[in-house]
Structure formats: C-alpha cells, structure tokens
N, C-alpha and C positions, 0 to 999 in steps of 0.2 A: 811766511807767506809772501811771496811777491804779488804785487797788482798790477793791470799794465794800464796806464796810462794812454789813450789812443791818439788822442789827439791834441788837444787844449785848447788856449788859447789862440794858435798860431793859427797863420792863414796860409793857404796853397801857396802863395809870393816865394813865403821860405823853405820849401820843399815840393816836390810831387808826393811824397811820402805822408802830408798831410792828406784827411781825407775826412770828406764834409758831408756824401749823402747817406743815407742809413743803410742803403747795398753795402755800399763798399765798409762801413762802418762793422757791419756783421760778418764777415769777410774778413776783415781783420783783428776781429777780436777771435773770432772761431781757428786763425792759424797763430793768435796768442796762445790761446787755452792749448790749445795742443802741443806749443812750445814750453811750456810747464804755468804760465801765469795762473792764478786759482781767485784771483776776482777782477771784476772790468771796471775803469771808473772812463767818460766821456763828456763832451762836450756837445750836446746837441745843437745842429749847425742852423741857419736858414740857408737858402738858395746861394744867399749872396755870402756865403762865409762868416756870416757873426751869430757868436753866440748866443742862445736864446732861453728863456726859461716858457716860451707859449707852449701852451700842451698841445697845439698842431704840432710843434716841432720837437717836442720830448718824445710824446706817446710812439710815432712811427721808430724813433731810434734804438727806443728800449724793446719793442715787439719785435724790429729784424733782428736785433740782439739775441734776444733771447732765442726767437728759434733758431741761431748758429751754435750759440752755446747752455750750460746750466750750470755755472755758476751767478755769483752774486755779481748785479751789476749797480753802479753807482754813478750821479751827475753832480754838475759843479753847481753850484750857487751864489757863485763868484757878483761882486757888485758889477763889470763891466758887461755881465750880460743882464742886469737888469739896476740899473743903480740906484732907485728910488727905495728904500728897504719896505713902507707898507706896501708897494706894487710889488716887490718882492712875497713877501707872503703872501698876498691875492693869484697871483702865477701859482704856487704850490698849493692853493686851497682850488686851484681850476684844476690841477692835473688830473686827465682821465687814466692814464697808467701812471704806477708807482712805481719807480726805483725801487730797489731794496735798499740803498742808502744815496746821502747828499752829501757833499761838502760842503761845512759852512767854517769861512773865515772871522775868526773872532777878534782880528783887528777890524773889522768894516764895520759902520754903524747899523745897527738891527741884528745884530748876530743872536743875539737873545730871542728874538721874537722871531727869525727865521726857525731858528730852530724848533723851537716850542711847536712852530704849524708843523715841519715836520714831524714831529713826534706825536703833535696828535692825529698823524694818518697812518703811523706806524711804521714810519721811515725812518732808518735806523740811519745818525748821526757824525761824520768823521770831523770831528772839531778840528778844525786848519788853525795853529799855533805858526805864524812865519818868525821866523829869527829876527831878533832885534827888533820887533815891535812892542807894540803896549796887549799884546796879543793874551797872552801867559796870567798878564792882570788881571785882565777882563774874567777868562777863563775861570779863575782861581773863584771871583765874587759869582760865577755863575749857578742858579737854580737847576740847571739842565746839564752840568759837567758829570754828575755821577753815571748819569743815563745816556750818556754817547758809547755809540758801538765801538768808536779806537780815536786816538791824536791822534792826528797827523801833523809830528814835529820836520818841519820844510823851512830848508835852507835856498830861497831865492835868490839867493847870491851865483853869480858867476865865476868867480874866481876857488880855487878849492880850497886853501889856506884860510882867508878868514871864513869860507862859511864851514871848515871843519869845527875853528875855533867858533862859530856863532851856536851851532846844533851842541856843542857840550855844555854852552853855557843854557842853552832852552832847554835841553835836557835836565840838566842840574837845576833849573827851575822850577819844571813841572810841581805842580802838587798832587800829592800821593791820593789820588782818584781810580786808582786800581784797575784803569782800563789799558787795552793794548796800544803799542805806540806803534806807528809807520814813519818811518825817518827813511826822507829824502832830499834830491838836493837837484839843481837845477843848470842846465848848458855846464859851464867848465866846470860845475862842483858837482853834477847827477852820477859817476862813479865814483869817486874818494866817498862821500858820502853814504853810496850804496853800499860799499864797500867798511864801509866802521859799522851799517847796520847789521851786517853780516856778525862782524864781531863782536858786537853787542848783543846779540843775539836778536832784536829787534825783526818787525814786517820792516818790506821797505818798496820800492814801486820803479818800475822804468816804461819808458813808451812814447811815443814822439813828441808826446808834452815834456817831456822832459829833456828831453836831447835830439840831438838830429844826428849824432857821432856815437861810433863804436867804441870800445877801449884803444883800438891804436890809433883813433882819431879820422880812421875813414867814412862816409858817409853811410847810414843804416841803410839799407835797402825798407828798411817798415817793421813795425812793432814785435814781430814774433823775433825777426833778426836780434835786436836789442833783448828780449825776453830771455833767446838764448843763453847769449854771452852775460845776461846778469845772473842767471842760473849759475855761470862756471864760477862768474866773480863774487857771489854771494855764498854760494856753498865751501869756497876753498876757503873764507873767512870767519865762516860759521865752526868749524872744529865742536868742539864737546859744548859748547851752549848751548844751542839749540833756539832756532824759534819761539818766540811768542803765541800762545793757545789763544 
C-alpha cells in the first residue's frame, strides 16, 4: 500500500507545491488516488498556513476530501499543531467530522491519552515510532499498541545512509504486536527508504510531506507526480514479497 502524504508540515515558503485550502487539498489527493495512492494522510491548514487540530479546520478538509476521493483518509496529531497534550484530546473529543485514522507520535508527551480519545471515537490509530527516539519504549509499555491500525516506522532523518542504518535498527526493535508497518523516510532519505520498504515487503508513503524532489533530484511538480514515480520505485523492489495486508 502506498499513502500519499499531501502536505505536512511545511509552509507555501518552501514550495508552490505546498497546498493549504481544502479545494486545492481535494484536488490533490483525487489526482493521487488516481496515480495509484490507496490511502490519504493530511495536515489541516488555517488561513495562515499552520497546522490545526480545530474542528473548524479539520471537518471542511476531510468533507472536500472525501467527496474527490473514497478511500481512507487520515490527519496528523503532531504536538506543533496543538502542543498542550490535554488540549490535544479536548480538540479530538470536539471534532464534528472523523478521520478514518490519526497519527499519534509516541515520542511526544500524551501519546497514550491522545490516543485512547481517538480510539474511543473510533478512529483508527497510526502509531509514529521516529528513529532514534525513546519512541519504540513508550510503545512497547503501551495499553493501546495491540489496537493500532499500523506503525508508522519514520526515518526523520535527512541524510539516507544513517536513516537506512536508523529504520533497521527501529525495525529490529519493534515488538511483535502483529500490526502492519509503514516505513518511511524523510527529504534526502524519503526514496532509499521508500525503496528498502519495497524490499521488505513493507506499506510505505510519499507526498510533499515528504520531499519536494523526484528520484533524479528534480523538483515534483505535486503529489500525484511523486505518487507515480514511488509506484515504479516501490514495485521494482517489491519482487516476490509482496505487500503487507
């Protein structure tokens, strides 16, 4: 399964490729899905470009969403768009539309208790394990690891050499919690990365959260562009493994 990634954290500054209102946001996932992507994950913006968890500004991005596409769509939960963690789950017990899933990073304080709210709305879980954090620990003591919809093993690393060597060793950590992994990796490491998930038979995700560059290092023209070429780069490395169900 590839996920595409639409936007992230970044701000218009670093590309026009970035894209903040929920038009353009549907719009670009509906010429993902059609480039083979098979779930959405987003960052709902405000006006002014920063990330949000208000359900003024979730609810509209998941309903143009959805009516461009039908598959599964998912939002961040990231501390810099709401860094207080009880205000953090006050935000997800306000939302009038649900996600189908969230991303909760379980190096950030509250990852437990974000989650949990998820889960009691029935919002299905991507546990963010980052390389070289105390992420993996947390995880491991957690009440809610069995019942996450997939890891998400992510290499924020920029360089692609150590975050190949960081995602083997998070991988080799994981504990055997029997859910699916999405490994990915970030600016100079989001193909090498993408590219071992291929191999490993592994989900794995690309999108302008992720890079702003092709494989031969030209700039994306915008998510479906990169969607494509991860398709060639993940299929040629996939051989007889096969995907993760």
């Amino acid at each position: 399964m590839i996920q595409v990634c639409l936007n992230g954290a970044r701000t218009a500054a670093e590309s026009a490729a970035v894209l903040l209102t929920p038009a353009a946001l549907a719009d670009a996932a509906r010429q993902a899905v059609a480039a083979g992507a098979e779930d959405v994950h987003v960052h709902p913006k405000t006006p002014c470009g920063e990330d949000s968890l208000s359900p003024n500004v979730v609810g509209p991005v998941l309903e143009a969403i959805r009516e461009a596409v039908d598959v599964p769509v998912g939002v961040t939960t990231g501390a810099w768009a709401e860094p207080d963690p009880e205000r953090r789950v006050e935000r997800i017990r306000s939302w009038t539309v649900l996600p189908d899933h969230a991303s909760v990073n379980w190096h950030e304080p509250g990852a437990d208790s974000v989650a949990a709210a998820l889960l009691e709305r029935g919002v299905g879980v991507e546990a963010g394990l980052w390389a070289r954090t105390d992420a993996v620990a947390h995880f491991a003591r957690s009440p809610h690891a069995p019942r996450v919809l997939r890891v998400l093993a992510e290499a924020i690393i920029d360089d692609a050499e150590p975050a190949l060597e960081a995602v083997r060793e998070l991988l080799a950590a994981l504990p055997q919690h029997g859910r699916p992994v999405l490994l990915h990796g970030m600016n100079g490491s989001a193909w090498p990365v993408l590219r071992l998930a291929g191999e490993l038979g592994l989900h794995t995700r690309i999108g302008i959260e992720d890079t702003l560059l092709l494989p031969d290092g030209s700039p994306a023209a915008g998510n479906a562009q990169l969607v494509r070429a991860a398709k060639a780069e993940y299929g040629s490395r996939a051989g007889s493994a096969g995907a993760q169900g």
